[in-house]
C-alpha positions as CSV (number, residue, x, y, z in Angstrom):
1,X,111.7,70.9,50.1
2,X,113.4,71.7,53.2
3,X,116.5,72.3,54.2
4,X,117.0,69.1,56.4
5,X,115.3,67.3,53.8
6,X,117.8,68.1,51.0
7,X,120.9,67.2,53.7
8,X,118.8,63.9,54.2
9,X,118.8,63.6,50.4
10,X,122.1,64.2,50.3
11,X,123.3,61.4,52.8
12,X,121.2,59.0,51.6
13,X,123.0,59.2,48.1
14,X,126.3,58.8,50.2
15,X,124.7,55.6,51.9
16,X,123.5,54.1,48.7
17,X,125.0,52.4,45.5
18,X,123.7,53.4,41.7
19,X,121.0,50.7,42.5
20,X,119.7,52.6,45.4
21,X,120.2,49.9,47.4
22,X,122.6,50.1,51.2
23,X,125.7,48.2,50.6
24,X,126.0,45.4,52.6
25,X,121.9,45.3,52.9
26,X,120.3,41.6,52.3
27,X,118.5,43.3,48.9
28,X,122.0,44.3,48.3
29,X,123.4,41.4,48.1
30,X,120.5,39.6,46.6
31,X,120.8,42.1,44.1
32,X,124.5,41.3,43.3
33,X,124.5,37.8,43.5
34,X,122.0,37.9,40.9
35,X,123.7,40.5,38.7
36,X,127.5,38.7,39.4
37,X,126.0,35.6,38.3
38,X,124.7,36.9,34.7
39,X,127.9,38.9,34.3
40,X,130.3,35.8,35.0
41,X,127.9,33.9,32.5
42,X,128.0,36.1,29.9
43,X,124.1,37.2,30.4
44,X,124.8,40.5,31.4
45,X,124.4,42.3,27.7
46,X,126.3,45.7,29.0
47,X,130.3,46.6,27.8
48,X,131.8,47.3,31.0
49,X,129.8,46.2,33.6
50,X,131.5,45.6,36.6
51,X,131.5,43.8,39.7
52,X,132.5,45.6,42.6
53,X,134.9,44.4,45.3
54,X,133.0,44.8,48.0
55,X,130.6,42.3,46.6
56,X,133.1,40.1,45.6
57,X,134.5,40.3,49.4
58,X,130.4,39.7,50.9
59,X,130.6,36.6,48.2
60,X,133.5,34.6,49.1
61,X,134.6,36.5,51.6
62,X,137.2,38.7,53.0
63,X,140.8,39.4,51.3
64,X,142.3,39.3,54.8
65,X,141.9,37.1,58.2
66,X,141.6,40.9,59.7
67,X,137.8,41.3,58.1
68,X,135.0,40.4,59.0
69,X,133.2,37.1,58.4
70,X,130.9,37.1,55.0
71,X,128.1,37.8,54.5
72,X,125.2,35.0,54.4
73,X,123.9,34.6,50.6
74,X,121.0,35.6,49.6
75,X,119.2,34.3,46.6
76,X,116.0,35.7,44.9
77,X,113.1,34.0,44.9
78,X,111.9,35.8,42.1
């Protein structure tokens, strides 16, 4: 493996949650919709799963008038 290859390794793990996924991504979202949906229903069979609050914000939007506007909902079609 290169070098510039391990450095694009590297910022990719930066760029990505433990999913894999780009936060703020539409398979992102459609991924924690999904997931914050079983968790709040008491689906989600793992102790201390959490919901991060950057979904939360991309859900019902931002904490402050400064932010920016939510994020569209996705749902999976799967």
């Amino acid at each position: 493996m290169s070098n510039l290859q391990r450095r694009l390794k590297k910022l990719e793990a930066l760029l990505t949650d433990d999913a894999g996924l780009v936060p703020g991504s539409r398979q992102w979202l459609a991924y924690w919709t999904e997931r914050a949906d079983k968790i709040l229903n008491g689906d989600y069979e793992v102790k201390g799963c959490r919901i991060p609050l950057e979904v939360v914000d991309a859900i019902i939007g931002p904490r402050s008038s400064v932010g920016r506007p939510p994020l569209e909902v996705v749902t999976s079609t799967a």
